[in-house]
N, C-alpha and C positions, 0 to 999 in steps of 0.2 A: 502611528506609523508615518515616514515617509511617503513624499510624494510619489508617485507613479510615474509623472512625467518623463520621467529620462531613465528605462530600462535596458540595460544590456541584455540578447540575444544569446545563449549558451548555442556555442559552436561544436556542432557535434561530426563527428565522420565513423566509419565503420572502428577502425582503432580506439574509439574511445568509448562506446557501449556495444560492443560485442564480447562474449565471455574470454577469457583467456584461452577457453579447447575448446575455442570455435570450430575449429575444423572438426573436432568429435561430437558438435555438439546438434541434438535433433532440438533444432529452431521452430517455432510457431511465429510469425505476424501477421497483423491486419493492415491492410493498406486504402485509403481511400483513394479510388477512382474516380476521376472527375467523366472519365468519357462512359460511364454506369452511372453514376452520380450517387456512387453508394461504396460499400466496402468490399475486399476481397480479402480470402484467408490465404495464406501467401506459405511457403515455405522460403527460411533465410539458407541458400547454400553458398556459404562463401561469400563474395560481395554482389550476387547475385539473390532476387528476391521474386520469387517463383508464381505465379497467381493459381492456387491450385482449388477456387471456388466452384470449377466445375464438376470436380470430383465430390466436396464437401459443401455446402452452400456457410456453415456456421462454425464458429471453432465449435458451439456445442455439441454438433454432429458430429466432430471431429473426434471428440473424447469420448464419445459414445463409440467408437470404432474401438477395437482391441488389437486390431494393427494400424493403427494411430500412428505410432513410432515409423515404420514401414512405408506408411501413404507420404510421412512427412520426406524422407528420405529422399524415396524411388517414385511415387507417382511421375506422373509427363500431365506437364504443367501449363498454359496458354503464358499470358502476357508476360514479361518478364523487363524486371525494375533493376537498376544500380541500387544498391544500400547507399550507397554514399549521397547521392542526386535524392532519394526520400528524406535522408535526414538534413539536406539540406535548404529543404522548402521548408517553408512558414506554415506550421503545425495551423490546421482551421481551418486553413484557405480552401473554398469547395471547388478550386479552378487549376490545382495541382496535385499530384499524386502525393502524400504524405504516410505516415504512420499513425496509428489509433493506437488503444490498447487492445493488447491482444486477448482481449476475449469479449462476447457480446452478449448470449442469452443468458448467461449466469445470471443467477444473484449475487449479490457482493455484501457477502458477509465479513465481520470483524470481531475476532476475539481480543477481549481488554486486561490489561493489569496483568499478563500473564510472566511480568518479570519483578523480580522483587524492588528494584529501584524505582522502574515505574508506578510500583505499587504505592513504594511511601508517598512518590509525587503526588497520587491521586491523591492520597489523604492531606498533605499540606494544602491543594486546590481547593480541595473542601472545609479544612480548617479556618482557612484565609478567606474564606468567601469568594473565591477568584482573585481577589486583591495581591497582585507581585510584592507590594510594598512591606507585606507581614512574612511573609514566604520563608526566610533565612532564619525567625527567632522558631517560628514553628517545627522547621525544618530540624532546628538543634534540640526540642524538645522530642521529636519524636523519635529523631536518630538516640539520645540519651535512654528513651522505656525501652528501646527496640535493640540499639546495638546491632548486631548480623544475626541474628536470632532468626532472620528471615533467608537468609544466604543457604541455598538446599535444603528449604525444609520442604514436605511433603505435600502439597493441601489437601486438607481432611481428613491429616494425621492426627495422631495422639500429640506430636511433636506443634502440630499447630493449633490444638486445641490449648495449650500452655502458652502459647505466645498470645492466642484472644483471653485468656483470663488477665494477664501482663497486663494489655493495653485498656479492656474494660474497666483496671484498678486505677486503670493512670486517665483515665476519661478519655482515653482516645482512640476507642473502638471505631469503626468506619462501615458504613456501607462496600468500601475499595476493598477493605480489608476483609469482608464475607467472601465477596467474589476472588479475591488474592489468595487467601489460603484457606476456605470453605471450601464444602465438597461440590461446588457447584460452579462452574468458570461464567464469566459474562462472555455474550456472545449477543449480538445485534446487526441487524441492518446500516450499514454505512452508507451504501446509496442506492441509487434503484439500477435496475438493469439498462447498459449502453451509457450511463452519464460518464463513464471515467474518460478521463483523459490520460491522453499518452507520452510518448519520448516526445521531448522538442515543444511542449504544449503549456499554457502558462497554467499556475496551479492557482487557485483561488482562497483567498481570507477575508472574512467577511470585514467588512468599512468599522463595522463595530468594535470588534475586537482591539484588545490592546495586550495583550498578552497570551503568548500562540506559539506553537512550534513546528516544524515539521516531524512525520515520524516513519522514520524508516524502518519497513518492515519487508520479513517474506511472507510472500502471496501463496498459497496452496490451489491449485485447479483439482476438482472434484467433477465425479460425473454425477448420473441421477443415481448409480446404484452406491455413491459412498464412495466409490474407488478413488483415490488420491492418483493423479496423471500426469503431475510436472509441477513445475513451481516458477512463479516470474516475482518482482520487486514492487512492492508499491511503495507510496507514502498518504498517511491515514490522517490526513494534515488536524492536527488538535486545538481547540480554542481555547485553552487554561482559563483565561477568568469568564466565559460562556456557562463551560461545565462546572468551575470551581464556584457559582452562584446556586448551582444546583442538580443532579444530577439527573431530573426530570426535563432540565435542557440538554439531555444528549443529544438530540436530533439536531436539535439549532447551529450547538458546537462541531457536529461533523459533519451533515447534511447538507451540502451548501454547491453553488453554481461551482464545477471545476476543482472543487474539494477530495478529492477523490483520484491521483496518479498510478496507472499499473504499467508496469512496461520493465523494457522496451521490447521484449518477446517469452514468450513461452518456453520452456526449456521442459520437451515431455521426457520423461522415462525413460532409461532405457539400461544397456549393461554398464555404462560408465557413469551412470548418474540415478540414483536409486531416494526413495526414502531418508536411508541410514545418512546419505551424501546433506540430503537437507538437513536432519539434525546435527552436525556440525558446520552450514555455512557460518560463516562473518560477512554482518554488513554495516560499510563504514558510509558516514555521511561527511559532507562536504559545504558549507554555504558562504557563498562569494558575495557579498554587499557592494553595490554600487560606491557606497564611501570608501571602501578598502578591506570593509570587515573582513576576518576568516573564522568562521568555526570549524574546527576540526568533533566526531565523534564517531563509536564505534560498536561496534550491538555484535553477541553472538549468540545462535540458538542453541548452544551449547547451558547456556545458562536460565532457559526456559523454565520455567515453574510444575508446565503440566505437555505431557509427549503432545508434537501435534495429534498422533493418532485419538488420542482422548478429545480434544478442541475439535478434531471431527466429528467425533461419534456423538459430543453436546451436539453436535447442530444435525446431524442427519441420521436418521433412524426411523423406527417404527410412530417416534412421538413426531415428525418430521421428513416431508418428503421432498425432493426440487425436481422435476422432472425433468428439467434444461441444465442440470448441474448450478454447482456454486463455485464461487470462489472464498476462501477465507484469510485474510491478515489474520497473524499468528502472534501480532503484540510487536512490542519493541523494549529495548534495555534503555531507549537510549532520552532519556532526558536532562534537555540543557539547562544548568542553575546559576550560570557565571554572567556576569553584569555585561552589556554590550554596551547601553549608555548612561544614566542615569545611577545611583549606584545605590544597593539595593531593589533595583528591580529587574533583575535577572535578566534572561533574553526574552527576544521577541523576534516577529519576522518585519526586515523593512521590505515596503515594495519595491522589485527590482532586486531582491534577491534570487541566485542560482543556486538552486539546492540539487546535487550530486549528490543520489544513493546507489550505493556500488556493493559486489560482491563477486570474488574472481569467476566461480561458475555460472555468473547471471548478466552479467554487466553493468552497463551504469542504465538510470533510469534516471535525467536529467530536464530540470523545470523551473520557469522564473515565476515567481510571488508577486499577484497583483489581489487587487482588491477582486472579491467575487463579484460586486456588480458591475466589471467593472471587462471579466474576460468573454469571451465568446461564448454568445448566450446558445446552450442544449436545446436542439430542436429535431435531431433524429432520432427520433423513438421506435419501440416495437412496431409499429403501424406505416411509419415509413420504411425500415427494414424490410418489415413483408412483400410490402407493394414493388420496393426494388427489386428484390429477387424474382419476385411472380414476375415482372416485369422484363426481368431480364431470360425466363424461361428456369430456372434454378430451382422453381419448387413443384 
């Protein structure tokens, strides 16, 4: 990777990560408060940003309400912020009013491989031992047993029990490939509760890494009973040769200081924005390199593997409970294989990269790529939360 040294700032204003129907749209954000010294749950109406913490102390309270949609709306709200003036302070800073992500007690879960491209990638990661350098013969080898065999097929079909007999003849059966098209989806911990970072916030890759990508996904907000209550953007940022050494390094590969982006609001429920609305967003990425680079690429949930409803029901149920709700990334289509520099070693992220994930009913969710040891080190946790709120009379 590049050096860190010389980072561009992604300019953000209300125009550029607010949804297209914004004006129809029931916003959720978190805003840090310097004069609390802690967070508030905010309604976004227009370019105004509402502090409605009195009402709900947690977004998880929030979703725990059934007129959630309502409170965001119409409650009467205390402090009241520019959108514009938040997103244009420097994400971290504990001495200006900024944006977080919008949500905190969840857990922040993550379902994997749930796209078929992404799927083969998992298997060439793992073929190649993490190594970029092998990546393209492998790639042709698997694309030849496989062809689109995997392009709408079922998992845990009949139709995908025939394509694992194909690849177990061709030796290139997979762990990726149980969880891709078995009757079983992966689903894990991506990171603990409070670590994510937000819009305007720098995202982290570990020093280690040398081949990585971002990955843009949509985010599901879940309460404790299962209910699915809105949807916002993350990025699930991935370590390719971390996980591609092994896939008992998943934690290492994704678990990491600032590894973890959701934003830049919550978009709950409501008559214009439904379920059905989330399985067909598109969302496109974007990443600006300090040398000039451009990736363009573009992910739809239309072409999911497994409904999110099922990727919920794996994680929450009777074998599974969150009392504070969750959140889950839903996977991504979108994996890059085209050489940046070197050739033969596909992409990678340099530091000082602006990685733009976008979707018209969500917005953009917008963050520069620095080494994780390297961003603002996590220090408010559950225990600092409480004591804020107690603190401030809220619980």
């Amino acid at each position: 990777m590049e050096s860190a040294a010389a980072r561009p700032r992604p300019v953000l204003t209300s125009g550029s990560v607010l949804p297209e129907d914004a004006d129809r749209a029931t916003l959720v954000a978190r805003v840090h408060a310097p004069e609390h010294g802690g967070p508030c749950v905010a309604a976004v109406r227009g370019e105004r940003v509402v502090d409605l913490t009195a009402v709900v102390p947690t977004v998880s309270d929030l979703m725990e309400r059934d007129d959630a949609a309502a409170v965001v709306r119409e409650a009467d709200g205390g402090h009241v912020w520019r959108l514009d003036a938040l997103l244009e302070a420097p994400a971290g800073r504990r001495d200006v009013a900024h944006l977080l992500a919008p949500v905190d007690l969840q857990v922040i879960k993550a379902a994997g491989v749930t796209f078929a491209r992404s799927l083969l990638e998992r298997v060439i990661e793992e073929r190649t031992g993490g190594d970029p350098a092998q990546a393209a013969r492998v790639r042709a080898r698997v694309g030849e047993a496989v062809g689109g065999a995997l392009d709408g097929i079922r998992p845990g079909s009949p139709e995908a029990g025939k394509v694992r007999d194909l690849l177990v003849a061709e030796g290139l059966w997979s762990q990726y490939l149980e969880v891709g098209i078995g009757p079983d989806p992966e689903v894990f911990t991506k990171a603990p509760v409070l670590s994510a970072v937000g819009a305007g916030a720098d995202v982290g890759v570990l020093g280690a890494s040398v081949w990585n990508n971002p990955e843009p996904e949509v985010v599901l907000v879940v309460d404790s009973g299962g209910r699915v209550r809105g949807a916002t953007l993350g990025n699930d940022v991935n370590l390719r040769d971390i996980e591609g050494r092994s896939a008992l390094l998943l934690a290492r590969a994704k678990d990491n200081n600032a590894s973890c982006a959701i934003g830049p609001f919550l978009r709950l429920f409501d008559d214009g924005f439904t379920l059905d609305t989330v399985r067909g967003l598109d969302v496109d990425l974007r990443v600006d390199g300090t040398d000039g680079y451009v990736l363009h690429g573009s992910s739809t949930m239309r072409g999911i593997s497994r409904d999110v409803v099922d990727l919920v029901a794996a994680t929450h149920g009777p074998h599974h409970q969150y009392p504070d709700g969750f959140v889950l990334f839903t996977g991504t289509l979108f994996a890059p294989t085209e050489d940046r520099t070197t050739p033969g070693m596909g992409f990678t992220h340099a530091y000082g990269d602006v990685v733009r994930i976008s979707s018209p009913r969500l917005g953009a969710l917008v963050n520069t790529v620095v080494p994780s040891e390297q961003a603002a080190p996590w220090t408010f946790g559950v225990r600092a939360l409480m004591r804020n709120l107690a603190g401030r009379g809220l619980l």
